[in-house]
C-alpha positions in Angstrom: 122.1 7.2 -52.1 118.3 6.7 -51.9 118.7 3.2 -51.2 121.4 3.9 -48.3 118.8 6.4 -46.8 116.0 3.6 -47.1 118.1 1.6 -45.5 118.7 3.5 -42.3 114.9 4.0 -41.9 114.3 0.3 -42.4 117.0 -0.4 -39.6 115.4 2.4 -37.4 112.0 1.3 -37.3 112.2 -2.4 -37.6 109.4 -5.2 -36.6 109.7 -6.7 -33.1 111.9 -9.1 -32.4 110.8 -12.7 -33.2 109.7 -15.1 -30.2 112.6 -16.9 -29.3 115.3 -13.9 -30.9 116.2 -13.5 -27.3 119.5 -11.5 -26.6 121.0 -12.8 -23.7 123.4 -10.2 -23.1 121.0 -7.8 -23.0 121.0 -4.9 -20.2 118.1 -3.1 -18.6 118.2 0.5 -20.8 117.8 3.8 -19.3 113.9 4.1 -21.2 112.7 0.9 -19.6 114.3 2.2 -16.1 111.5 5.3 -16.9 108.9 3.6 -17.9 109.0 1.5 -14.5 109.2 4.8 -12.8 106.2 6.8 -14.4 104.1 3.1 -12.9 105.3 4.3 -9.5 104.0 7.4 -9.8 101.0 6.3 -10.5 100.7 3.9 -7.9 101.8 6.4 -6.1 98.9 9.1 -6.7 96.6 5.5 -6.0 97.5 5.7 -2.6 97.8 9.1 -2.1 94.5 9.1 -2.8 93.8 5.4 -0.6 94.9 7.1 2.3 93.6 10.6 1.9 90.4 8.9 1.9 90.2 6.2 4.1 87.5 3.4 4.0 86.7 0.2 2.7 84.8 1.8 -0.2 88.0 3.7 -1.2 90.5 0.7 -0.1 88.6 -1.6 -2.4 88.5 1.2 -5.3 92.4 1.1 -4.8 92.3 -2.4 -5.1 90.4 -2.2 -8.6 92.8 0.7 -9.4 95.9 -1.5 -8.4 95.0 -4.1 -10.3 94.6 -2.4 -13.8 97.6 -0.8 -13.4 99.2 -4.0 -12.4 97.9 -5.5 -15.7 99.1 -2.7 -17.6 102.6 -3.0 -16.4 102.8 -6.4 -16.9 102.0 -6.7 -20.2 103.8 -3.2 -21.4 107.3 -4.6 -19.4 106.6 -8.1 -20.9 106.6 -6.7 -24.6 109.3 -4.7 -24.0 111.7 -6.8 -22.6 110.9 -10.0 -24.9 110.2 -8.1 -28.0 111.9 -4.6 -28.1 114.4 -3.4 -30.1 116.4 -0.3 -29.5 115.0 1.4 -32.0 113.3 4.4 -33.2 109.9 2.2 -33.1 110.0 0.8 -29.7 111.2 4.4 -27.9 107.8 5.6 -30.3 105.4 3.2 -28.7 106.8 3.2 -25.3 106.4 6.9 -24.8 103.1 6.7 -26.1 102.5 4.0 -23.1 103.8 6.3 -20.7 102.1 9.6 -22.1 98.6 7.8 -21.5 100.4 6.4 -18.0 100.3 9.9 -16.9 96.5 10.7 -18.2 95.9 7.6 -16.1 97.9 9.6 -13.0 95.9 12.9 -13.4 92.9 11.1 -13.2 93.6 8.5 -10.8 94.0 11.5 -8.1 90.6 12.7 -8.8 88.9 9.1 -9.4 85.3 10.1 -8.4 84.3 13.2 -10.9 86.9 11.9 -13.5 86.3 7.9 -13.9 85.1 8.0 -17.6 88.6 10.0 -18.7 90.4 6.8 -16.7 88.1 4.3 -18.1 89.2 5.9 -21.9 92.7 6.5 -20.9 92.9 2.7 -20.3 91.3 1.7 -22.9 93.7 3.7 -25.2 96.7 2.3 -23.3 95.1 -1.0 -24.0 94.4 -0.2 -27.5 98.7 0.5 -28.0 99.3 -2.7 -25.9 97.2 -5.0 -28.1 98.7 -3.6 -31.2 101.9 -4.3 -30.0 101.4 -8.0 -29.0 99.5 -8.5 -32.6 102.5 -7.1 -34.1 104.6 -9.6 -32.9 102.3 -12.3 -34.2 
């Protein structure tokens, strides 16, 4: 009976999958539909802020912005789609990503009294990222 429970948890909360274990039948699930849309909001609060504020001071701090978060997404959505499972593990670490997303969204929209919070809040989303590409190695 142990070793049946074992079991489950060892299914639920198994390593990536292996570069090259690609699943050609797989579908875009409902969690990586979310974590797409918690990006756009923060784009979103990046230009709300871009054109609240216009000037080329504030269009090239969107442009800095824009890029991080562009990074970001990148390499989350590129671990996700050639390395997630749908498991337990995966659902853990990508709601992590998007909790820290939406620190990045609070202070994105108030960028000039709260740039060290963003400049931590990236560097923990960075921090889960890199963890998540070693772990595939």
């Amino acid at each position: 009976m142990i070793d049946e429970y074992l079991t489950g948890l060892r299914r639920l909360w198994r390593p990536p999958r292996a570069y090259g274990d690609l699943d050609r039948d797989r579908v875009v699930s409902s969690l990586e539909l979310f974590y797409d849309l918690v990006y756009v909001v923060l784009i979103a609060v990046a230009a709300h802020r871009l054109s609240a504020h216009m000037g080329w001071a504030t269009l090239a701090e969107f442009g800095v912005v824009f890029g991080l978060i562009w990074i970001a997404w990148i390499c989350g959505a590129s671990v996700y789609d050639l390395h997630g499972r749908e498991n337990l593990r995966t659902r853990a670490f990508t709601f992590a990503q998007m909790l820290l997303i939406a620190l990045l969204a609070v202070y994105t929209a108030d960028l000039e009294d709260r740039r060290d919070e963003f400049a931590i809040a990236y560097g923990l989303l960075f921090v889960v990222l890199a963890w998540l590409w070693l772990a595939v190695h």
